[in-house]
Phi, psi and omega in degrees: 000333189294303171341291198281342172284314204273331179307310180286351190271323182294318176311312198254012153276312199263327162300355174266338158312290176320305188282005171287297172303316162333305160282347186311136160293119182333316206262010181288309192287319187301310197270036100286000188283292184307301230260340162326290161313292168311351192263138181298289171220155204216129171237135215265172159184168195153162188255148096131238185273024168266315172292294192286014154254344158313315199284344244237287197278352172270356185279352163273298165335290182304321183276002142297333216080001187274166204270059163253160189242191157225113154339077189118003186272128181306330197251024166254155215280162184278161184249183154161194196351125169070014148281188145259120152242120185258127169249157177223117182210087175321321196242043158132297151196185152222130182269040167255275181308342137331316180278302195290295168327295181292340153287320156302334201266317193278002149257357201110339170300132158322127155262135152248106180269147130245143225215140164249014192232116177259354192256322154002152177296327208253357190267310175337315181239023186251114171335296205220130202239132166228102189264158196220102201290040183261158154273152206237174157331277174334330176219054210230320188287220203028282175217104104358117178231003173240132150309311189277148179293134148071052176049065176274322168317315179284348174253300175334282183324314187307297207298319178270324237257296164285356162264356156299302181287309171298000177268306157339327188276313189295333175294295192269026164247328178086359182258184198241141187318326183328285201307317149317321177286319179316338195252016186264164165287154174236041149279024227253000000 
């Protein structure tokens, strides 16, 4: 019987993944794509497990070739003219991405959140909102509408959402799956 409990709980965590990607507004994966490209150097940041699908997508980024960082990591650079910093504040704001974004903004960098709160504070003061129609933390006590716990729905989704995108990135790059694996470590 467990067996047959874990089957169905996995049927309906990944159709709820699904119907995340689904709703997305069509043109968000093109214009992050677009806002991607254009950046000189990009830098990621999130909190908790939102932060570890931030770290999930700059390390796709980084296997592009592109100049990315992780936002509190000793060696990344300072940002400004013609950068990025991308956040992520599913439910809404934080007040560390909140702070980082206005440092970003008072050097020159572009801002991008992705939010599953599109009206939210940090959507508010961010150049580009990539909403991701998923449930957070933030609203899962109440009516709960996902099998996975403690707005979890909302990191899953981040996670196919941003290997959707580096492929999408890897596409309109001219590079090849090859070319990308050349760039993971072999420190391994």
């Amino acid at each position: 019987m467990i067996g047959a409990e874990f089957h169905a709980m996995a049927a309906q965590a990944t159709s709820e993944v699904g119907a995340v990607l689904a709703a997305l507004a069509p043109d968000d994966a093109e214009r992050m794509c677009d806002e991607i490209l254009r950046a000189r150097r990009i830098a990621c940041y999130g909190v908790g497990r939102e932060g570890l699908m931030m770290k999930a997508l700059c390390m796709r980024l980084m296997h592009l070739g592109l100049d990315a960082h992780v936002v509190g990591d000793m060696t990344t650079p300072p940002i400004g003219e013609g950068d990025l910093l991308i956040v992520s504040a599913g439910p809404g704001a934080f007040s560390t991405v909140l702070a980082l974004m206005g440092v970003a903004k008072e050097s020159g960098s572009r801002t991008m959140v992705v939010t599953a709160q599109p009206q939210g504070k940090a959507a508010q003061q961010a150049d580009t909102v990539i909403f991701l129609p998923a449930q957070t933390m933030a609203n899962d006590q109440s009516a709960p509408t996902s099998v996975l716990p403690m707005g979890s729905l909302y990191e899953a989704a981040q996670l196919v959402f941003f290997d959707l995108i580096s492929i999408m990135l890897r596409e309109k790059s001219g590079q090849t799956p090859d070319q990308m694996r050349h760039r993971h470590t072999n420190l391994e």
